[in-house]
C-alpha positions as a Markdown table, in Angstrom:
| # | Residue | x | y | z |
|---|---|---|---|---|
| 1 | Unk | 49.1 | 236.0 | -68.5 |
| 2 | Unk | 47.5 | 239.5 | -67.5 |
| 3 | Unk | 45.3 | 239.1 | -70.2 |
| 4 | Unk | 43.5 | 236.4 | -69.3 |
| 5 | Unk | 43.4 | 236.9 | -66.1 |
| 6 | Unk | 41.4 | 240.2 | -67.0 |
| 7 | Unk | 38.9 | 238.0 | -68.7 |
| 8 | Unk | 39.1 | 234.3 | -66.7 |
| 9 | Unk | 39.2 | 236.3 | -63.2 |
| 10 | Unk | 35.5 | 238.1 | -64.1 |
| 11 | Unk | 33.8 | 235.3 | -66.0 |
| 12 | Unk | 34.6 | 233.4 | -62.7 |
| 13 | Unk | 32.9 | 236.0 | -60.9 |
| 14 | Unk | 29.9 | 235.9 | -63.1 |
| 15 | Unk | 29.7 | 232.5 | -63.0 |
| 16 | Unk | 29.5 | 232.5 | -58.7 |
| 17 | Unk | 26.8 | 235.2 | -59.3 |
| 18 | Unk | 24.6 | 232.9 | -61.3 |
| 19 | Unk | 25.0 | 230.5 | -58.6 |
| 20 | Unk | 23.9 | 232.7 | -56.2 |
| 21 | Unk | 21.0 | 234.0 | -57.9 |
| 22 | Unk | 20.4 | 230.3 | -58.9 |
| 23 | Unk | 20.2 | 229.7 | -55.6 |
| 24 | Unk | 17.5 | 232.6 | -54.6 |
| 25 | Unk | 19.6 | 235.2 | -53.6 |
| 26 | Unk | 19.4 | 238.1 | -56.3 |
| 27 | Unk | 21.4 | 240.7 | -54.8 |
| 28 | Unk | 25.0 | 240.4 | -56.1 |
| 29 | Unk | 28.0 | 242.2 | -56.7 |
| 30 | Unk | 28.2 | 244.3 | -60.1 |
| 31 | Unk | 31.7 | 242.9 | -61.8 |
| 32 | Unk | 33.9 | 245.2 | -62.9 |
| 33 | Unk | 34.3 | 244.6 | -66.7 |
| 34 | Unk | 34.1 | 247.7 | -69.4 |
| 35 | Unk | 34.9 | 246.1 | -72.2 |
| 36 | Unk | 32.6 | 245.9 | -75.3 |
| 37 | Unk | 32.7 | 242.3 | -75.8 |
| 38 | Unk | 30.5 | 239.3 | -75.4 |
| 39 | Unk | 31.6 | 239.2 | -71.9 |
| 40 | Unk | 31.1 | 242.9 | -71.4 |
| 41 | Unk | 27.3 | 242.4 | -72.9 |
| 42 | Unk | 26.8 | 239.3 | -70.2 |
| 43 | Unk | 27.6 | 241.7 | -67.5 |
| 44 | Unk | 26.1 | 244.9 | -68.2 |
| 45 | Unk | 22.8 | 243.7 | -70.7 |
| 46 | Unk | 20.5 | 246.5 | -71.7 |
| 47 | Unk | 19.0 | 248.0 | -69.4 |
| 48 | Unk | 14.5 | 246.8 | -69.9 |
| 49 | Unk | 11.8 | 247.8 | -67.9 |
| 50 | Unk | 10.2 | 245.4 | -65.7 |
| 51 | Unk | 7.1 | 247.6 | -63.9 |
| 52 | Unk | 3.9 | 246.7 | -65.3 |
């Protein structure tokens, strides 16, 4: 049960941030999630950079 909790409980988390940046508000909460996973890729992508 821990287990999945330590993955359902974050990938719920993600999934409200989308919302909210969905929504038009882009400043959200980081989730903490270290693992090296597909999950862990969603939440902390590589970093790109975006100045022109």
């Amino acid at each position: 049960m821990r287990m999945a909790n330590g993955i359902t409980n974050p990938l719920k988390q993600l999934a409200k941030n989308a919302q909210e940046i969905a929504s038009g508000n882009l400043i959200v909460d980081r989730v903490e999630y270290k693992h090296h996973d597909e999950l862990g890729l969603v939440n902390y992508p590589p970093l790109i950079n975006l100045t022109v």
